[in-house]
N, C-alpha and C positions, 0 to 999 in steps of 0.2 A: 561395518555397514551403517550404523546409526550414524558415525560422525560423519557421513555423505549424505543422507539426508539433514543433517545439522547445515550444512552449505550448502544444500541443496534449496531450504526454505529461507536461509542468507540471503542468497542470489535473487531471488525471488521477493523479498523483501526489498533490497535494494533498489531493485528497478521499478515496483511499484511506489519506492520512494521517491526515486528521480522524475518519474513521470509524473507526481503530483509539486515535484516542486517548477518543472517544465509547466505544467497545466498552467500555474498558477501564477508564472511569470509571464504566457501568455494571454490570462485573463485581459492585463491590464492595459493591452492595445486591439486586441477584437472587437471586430464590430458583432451587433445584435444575433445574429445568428448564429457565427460563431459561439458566443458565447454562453448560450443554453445547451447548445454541446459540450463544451469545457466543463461546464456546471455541471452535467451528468455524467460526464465521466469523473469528476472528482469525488460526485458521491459514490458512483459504481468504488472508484479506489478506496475509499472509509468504510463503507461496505465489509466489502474485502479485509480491513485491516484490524476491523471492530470482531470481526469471524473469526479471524485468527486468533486476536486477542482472548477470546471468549474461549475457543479451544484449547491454547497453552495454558490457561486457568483450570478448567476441568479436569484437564489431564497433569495439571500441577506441575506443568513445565515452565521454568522460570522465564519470564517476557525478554530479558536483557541477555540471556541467555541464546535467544531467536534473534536478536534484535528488533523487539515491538518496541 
């Protein structure tokens, strides 16, 4: 069971990876209001990834291990 949550926080990783690097490819042809939504959602995803960070830390689970 662990190793399904091991790919389970993977998967989950990943795509909050892709979606920031989508984010951030479309920063640089949006116009203005677009773009303060981009903006918040890339922090909403740092957020998110700064949390995880902080909890594999605590719990002394290795980052590369998660892939952080």
């Amino acid at each position: 069971m662990q190793h399904r949550w091991v790919e389970f926080i993977q998967d989950v990783l990943i795509t909050i990876h892709e979606n920031i690097r989508d984010l951030k490819e479309r920063r640089s042809f949006a116009d203005p209001e677009e773009l303060i939504h981009i903006e918040a959602k890339l922090l909403a995803y740092n957020e998110i990834l700064f949390t995880l960070r902080s909890s594999a830390a605590e719990f002394k689970i290795p980052q590369d291990q998660l892939g952080l």
